[in-house]
Structures are given as structure tokens and as C-alpha cells.
C-alpha positions in Angstrom: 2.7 -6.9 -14.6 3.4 -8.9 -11.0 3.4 -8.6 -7.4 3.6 -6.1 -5.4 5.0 -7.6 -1.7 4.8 -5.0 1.4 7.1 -5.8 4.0 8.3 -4.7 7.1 12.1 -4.3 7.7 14.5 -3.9 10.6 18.4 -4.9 11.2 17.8 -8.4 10.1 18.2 -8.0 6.0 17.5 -11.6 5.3 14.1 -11.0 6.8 13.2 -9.6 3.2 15.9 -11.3 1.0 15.0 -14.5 2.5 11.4 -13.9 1.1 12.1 -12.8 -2.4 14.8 -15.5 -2.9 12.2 -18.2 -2.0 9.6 -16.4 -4.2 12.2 -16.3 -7.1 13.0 -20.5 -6.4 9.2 -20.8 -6.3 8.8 -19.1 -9.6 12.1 -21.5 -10.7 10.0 -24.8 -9.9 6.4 -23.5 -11.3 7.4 -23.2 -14.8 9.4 -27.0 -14.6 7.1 -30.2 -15.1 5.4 -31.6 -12.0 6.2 -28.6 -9.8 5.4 -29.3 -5.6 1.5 -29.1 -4.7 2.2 -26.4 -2.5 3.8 -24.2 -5.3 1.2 -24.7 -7.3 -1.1 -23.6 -4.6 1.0 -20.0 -3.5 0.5 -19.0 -7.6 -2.5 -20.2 -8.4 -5.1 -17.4 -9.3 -1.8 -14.9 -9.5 -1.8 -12.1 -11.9 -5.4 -12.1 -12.6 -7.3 -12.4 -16.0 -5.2 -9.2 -17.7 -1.5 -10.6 -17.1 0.4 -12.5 -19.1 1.2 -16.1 -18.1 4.9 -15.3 -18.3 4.5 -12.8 -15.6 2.6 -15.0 -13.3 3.4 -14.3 -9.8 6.6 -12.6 -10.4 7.7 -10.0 -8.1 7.4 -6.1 -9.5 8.2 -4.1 -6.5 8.4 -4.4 -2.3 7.0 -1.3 -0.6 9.5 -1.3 3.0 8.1 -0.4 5.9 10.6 0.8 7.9 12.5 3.5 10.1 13.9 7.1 8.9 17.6 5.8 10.6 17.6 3.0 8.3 16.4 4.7 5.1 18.9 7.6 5.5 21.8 5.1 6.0 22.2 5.6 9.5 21.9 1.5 11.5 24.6 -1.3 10.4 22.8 -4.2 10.0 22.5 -6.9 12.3 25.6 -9.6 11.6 24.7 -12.9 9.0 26.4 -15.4 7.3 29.1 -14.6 5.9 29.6 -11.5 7.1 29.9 -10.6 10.7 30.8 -6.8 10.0 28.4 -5.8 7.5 27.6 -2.2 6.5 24.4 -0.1 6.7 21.2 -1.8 6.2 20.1 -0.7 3.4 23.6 -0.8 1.5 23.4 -4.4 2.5 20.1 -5.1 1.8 20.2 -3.8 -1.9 23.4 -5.5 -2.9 21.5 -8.9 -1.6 19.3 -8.2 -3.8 20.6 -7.6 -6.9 22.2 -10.9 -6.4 18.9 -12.8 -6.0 17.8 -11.3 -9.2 20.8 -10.9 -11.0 20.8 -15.1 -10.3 16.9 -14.9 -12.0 17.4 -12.9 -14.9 18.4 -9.7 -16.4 15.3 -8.3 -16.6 14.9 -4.6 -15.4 12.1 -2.5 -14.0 11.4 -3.9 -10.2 11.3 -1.4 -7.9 11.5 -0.7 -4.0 9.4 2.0 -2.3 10.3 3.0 0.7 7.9 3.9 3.5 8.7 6.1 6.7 7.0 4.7 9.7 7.5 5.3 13.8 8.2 1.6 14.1 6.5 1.5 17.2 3.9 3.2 16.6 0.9 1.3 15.8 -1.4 4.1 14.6 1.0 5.7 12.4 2.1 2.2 10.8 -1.3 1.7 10.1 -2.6 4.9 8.9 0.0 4.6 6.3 -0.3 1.3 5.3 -4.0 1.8 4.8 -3.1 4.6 2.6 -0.2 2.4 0.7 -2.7 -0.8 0.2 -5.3 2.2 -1.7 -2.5 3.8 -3.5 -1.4 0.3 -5.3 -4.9 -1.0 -5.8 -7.4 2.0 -5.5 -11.1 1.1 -4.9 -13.4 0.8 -7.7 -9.9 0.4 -10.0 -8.0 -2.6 -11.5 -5.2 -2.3 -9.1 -1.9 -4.3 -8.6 -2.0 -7.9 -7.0 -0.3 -7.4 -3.1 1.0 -10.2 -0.9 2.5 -9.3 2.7 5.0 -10.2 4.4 4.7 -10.6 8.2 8.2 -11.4 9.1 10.6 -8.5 9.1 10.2 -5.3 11.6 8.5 -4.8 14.3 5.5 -6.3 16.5 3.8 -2.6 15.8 4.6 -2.7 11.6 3.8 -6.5 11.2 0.3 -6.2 13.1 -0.7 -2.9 11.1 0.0 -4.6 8.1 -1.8 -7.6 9.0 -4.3 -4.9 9.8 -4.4 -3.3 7.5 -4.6 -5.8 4.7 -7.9 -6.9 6.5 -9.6 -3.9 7.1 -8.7 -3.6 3.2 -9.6 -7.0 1.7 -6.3 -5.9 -0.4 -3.7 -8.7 0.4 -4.3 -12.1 -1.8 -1.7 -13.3 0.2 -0.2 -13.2 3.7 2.9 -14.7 4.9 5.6 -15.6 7.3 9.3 -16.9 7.1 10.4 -19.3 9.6 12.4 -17.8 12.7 13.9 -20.3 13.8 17.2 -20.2 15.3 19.5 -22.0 12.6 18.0 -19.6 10.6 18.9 -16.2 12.2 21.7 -15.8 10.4 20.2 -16.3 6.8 19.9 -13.9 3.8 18.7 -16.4 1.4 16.8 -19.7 1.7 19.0 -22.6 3.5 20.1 -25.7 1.1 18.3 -27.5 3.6 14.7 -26.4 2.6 13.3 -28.1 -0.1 10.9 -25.3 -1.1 7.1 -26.4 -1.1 4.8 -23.1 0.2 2.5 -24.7 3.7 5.0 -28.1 3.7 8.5 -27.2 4.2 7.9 -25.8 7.4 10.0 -22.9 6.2 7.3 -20.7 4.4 3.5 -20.3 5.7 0.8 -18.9 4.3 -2.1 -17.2 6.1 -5.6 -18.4 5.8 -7.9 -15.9 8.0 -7.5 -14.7 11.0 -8.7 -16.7 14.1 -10.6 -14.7 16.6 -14.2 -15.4 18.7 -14.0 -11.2 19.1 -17.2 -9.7 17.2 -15.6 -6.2 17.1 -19.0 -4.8 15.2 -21.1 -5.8 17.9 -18.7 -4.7 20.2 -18.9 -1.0 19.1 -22.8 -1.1 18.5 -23.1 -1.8 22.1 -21.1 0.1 23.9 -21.5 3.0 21.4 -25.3 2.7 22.9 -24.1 2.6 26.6 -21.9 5.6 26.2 -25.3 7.9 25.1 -26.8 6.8 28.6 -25.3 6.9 32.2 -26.7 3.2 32.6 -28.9 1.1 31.0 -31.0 -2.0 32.4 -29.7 -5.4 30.8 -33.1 -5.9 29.0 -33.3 -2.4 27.9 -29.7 -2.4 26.2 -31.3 -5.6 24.5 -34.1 -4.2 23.6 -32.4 -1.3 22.1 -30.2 -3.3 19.8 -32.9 -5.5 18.7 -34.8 -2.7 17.8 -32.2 -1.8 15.2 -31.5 -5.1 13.5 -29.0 -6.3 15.7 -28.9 -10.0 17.5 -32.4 -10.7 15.8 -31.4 -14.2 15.1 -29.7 -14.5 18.7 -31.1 -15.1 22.0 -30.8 -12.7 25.3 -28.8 -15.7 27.2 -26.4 -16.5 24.3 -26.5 -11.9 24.4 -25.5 -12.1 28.0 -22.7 -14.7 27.4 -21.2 -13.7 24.6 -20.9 -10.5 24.5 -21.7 -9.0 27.8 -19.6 -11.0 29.6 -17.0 -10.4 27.8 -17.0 -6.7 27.8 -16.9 -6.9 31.3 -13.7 -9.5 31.4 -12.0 -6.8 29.1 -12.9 -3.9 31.5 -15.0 -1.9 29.2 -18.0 -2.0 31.1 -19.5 -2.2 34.8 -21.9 -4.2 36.2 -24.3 -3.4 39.3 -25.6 -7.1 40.1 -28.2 -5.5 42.5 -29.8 -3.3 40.2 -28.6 -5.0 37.0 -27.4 -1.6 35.7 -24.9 -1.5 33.0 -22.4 1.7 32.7 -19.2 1.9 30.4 -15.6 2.5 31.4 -13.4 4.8 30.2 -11.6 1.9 28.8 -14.6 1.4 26.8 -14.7 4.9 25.6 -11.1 4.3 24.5 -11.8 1.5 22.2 -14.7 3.3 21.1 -12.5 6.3 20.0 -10.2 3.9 18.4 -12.9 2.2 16.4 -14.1 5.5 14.9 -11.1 6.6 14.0 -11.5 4.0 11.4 -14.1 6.1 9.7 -11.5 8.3 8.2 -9.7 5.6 6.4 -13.7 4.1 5.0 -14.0 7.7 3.9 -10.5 7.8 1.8 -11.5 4.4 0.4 -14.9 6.0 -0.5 -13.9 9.1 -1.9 -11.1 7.2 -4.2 -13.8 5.1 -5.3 -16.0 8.2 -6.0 -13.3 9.8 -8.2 -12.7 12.6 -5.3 -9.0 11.8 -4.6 -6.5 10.4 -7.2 -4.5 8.6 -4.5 -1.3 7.9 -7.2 -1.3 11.9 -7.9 -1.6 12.3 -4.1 1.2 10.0 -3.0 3.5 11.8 -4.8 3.8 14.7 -1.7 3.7 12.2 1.0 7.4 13.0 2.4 7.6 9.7 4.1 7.1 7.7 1.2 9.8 7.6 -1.9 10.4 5.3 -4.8 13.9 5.3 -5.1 15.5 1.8 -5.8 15.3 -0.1 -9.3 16.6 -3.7 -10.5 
């Protein structure tokens, strides 16, 4: 039918409202004449070959990512426009909402899920995004179109879901709301924004990630170090090359690249007289967190398999719900 938009929320309400208000404007100017480049851009390919043109881009739920305090009513939000003494969170954050859509139409059947996470936990966040991203768009399935928010939350839930969406390839879209300071205080988009997605310095979109790490390579070698109590430079080389690895590469660019930056990260040692090679226990760490990630390539293979029915399985996860509809 539409979108499905995961978000992380804390005190700050407009963190979310602001999002869907500009979405729902966005929507407003795509189906006018001559609508900005950049809205064009955020909706086109939305919705996929099997939905209706009508239901292009529209929003049909927001999973929340947030904390047991504020889903049981129990943190006041965070004072903003307008109000300076408002209520609990997510009293305030629903009655923003119906406003925003009661504004776009009076059409029912959007719904809020909302997810329990230890906000500053980075493994749990993540574990359960993971697990969220398969349950709205299993693999091997037509699943539902999911954009993320990075805004709202914390450090911990916006990297997971950052994360998460590219350990998953499940996020078309990935995006931020400005944070500036004239607009703390915000719950829906300023009069002062002209809305145009990448141009109105308001709303950006995502494009990749930017990084020089080679994470892979990262865990084949020191995943080869930890077997051994050292290993000769060449020998470590040899090893890897042996397997398929760095056979378009060089041993200098090896030794640059990837050695050398092991050792700036503290994952490995180096004995310069004997040119031995050990790992740290550093290195053993981010080697245990890597393979944790086998579990979640497991889930996505067994869903894919037919093993687990992840939408019959979500239903007895106690810290997710679906409990909110517009």
C-alpha cells in the first residue's frame, strides 16, 4: 500500500512529526504540475510495480524505536512551540499526529508499532531492528517499501538502524531532518522551508555510506591470526592468497592498507625484528562481534527457506506492539 518509515524517538516529538509533516507536503507538491526536482527525486521508483499510483509514496505505518518509560507514558516531553508544558511523550506525539493527517485526509488505516529497545544499547537496538527490517519485508518475499529516519533518539538507535538497514539492503531510503538550532523547538516543518528533498537544506537524503574500512578483509585476516600464536608477514599473505583473497592486490598495497591499519586500531602486534604478527585481544573482540552477525545471516536464511514465518513469530515478541491507528 505505502511506506513503512522506522524511526528512532526520544523527548523531542517533532523529531518524528517534523518527518511525516514534510513527507505529507512532499506528497502535497508531487501530485501538483511541475512539482520541485528534488521531490520528484525522494518518490521516484516508490511503491514498486504492484502499487497503485495513488498510493505512491504515501506513509502506511512508523515502527518507533524507543524506550519502555516513554511507551508506558512515563517521560513529559521535551518543551516546543507552543507549548512549554506539554504532557507525556507519547500523548503528545500522537495528538501531533493526528493533526498532520487529519490536515492530509480522512483516510484511515496507518499504523504505529512500537518497538522496546535499551536506548543505549547498541546490540540490542540492533538485534531488533534486524529482526523488524525481516518482519516488514522478509527475504525471498514481496515485502513493504522502508525508508529510515536517522534523526530522532539516540546515537546507539540511529547507528543500529543505519546498521541495520545496510547489513539488510532493506531501506530504499535513508534520511535526516535538520537540527539546527531555530529548529529545536519544531513539531512540524517551519514556513521558512520551501520543501525540495537534497535542496532546502532542511531534509537530506543518504546516498551510501562513506568509509575506506574493508571490514571483510578485516575479519578474514585476523580470523587467520587468531588460529596461530604468530605468523610471519609473508606467510599471513600467503595464506590469504591461497584462499582467493587479495589475488588482484599486491603485498605492498597488503602491508599498507590493511596491515597498517589493524595495527593503528590496536587489533594486532607487530615484532619489527622478527616481523612476527600476533592479534590483540582487541582484535579478538571485533572478531566476536563480527560473528555474532552470523545469527542474524542465519534468520535471514531460514525466512527465506520457509523455516521461520517472521510475521507469525513477531506476534510473541513482548517488546514490540502495534497499538496506534489513524
Amino acid at each position: 500500500m505505502g511506506v513503512v518509515h522506522f524511526m528512532g524517538l526520544g523527548k523531542a516529538v517533532g523529531a518524528v512529526t517534523c518527518a511525516v509533516d514534510y513527507i505529507e507536503k512532499a506528497l502535497d507538491l508531487l501530485k501538483k504540475q511541475n512539482p520541485p526536482e528534488g521531490v520528484q527525486q525522494l518518490f521516484r521508483g516508490s511503491g514498486g510495480i504492484s502499487h497503485y499510483e495513488v498510493d505512491k509514496g504515501k506513509i502506511e505505518a512508523l515502527v518507533l524505536f524507543t524506550s519502555i518509560e516513554i511507551i508506558e507514558r512515563k517521560m513529559i516531553a521535551s518543551p516546543y512551540l507552543g507549548k512549554p508544558k506539554p504532557g507525556q511523550v507519547r500523548d503528545e506525539l500522537l495528538k501531533i499526529l493526528e493533526k498532520v493527517w487529519r490536515r492530509v485526509d480522512k483516510d484511515k488505516g496507518r499504523v504505529i508499532y512500537w518497538c522496546e529497545v535499551n536506548i543505549d544499547d547498541f546490540r540490542d537496538c540492533f538485534d531488533k531492528a534486524i529482526k523488524i527490517f525481516y518482519r516488514f519485508s522478509p527475504p525471498g518475499k514481496q515485502g513493504k517499501e522502508i525508508w529510515c529516519n536517522l534523526t530522532g533518539g539516540t546515537n546507539s538507535i540511529g547507528f543500529a538502524l543505519l546498521s541495520a538497514a545496510r547489513f539488510t539492503a532493506l531501506s530504499t531510503k535513508n534520511y535526516l531532518i535538520a537540527q539546527r538550532q531555530e529548529f529545536n523547538n519544531s513539531i512540524i516543518v517551519p514556513k521558512s522551508i520551501r520543501i525540495n528533498p537534497n535542496y532546502d537544506n532542511y531534509f537530506h537524503i543518504l546516498s551510501f555510506l562513506k568509509t575506506n574500512v574493508d571490514t571483510a578483509n578485516f575479519y578474514r585476516i585476523l580470523h587467520i591470526l587468531k588460529s596461530c600464536d604468530s605468523l610471519h608477514t609473508k606467510e599471513l599473505w600467503s595464506r590469504l592468497t591461497s584462499n582467493g583473497y587479495f589475488s588482484n592486490g599486491n603485498f605492498d598495497v597488503f602491508k599498507r592498507d590493511y596491515l597498517l591499519k589493524l595495527y593503528g586500531l590496536g587489533y594486532t602486534n607487530y615484532d619489527s625484528t622478527k616481523d612476527l604478527i600476533t592479534i590483540t585481544e582487541t582484535g579478538i573482540n571485533f572478531l566476536k562481534d563480527f560473528e555474532n552477525l552470523e545469527e542474524e545471516l542465519a534468520l535471514g536464511e531460514k525466512i527465506k527457506n520457509g523455516k521461520v514465518d517472521i510475521v507469525n513469530e513477531s506476534r510473541n515478541w513482548s517488546w514490540f506492539q502495534e497499538v496506534d491507528k489513524f
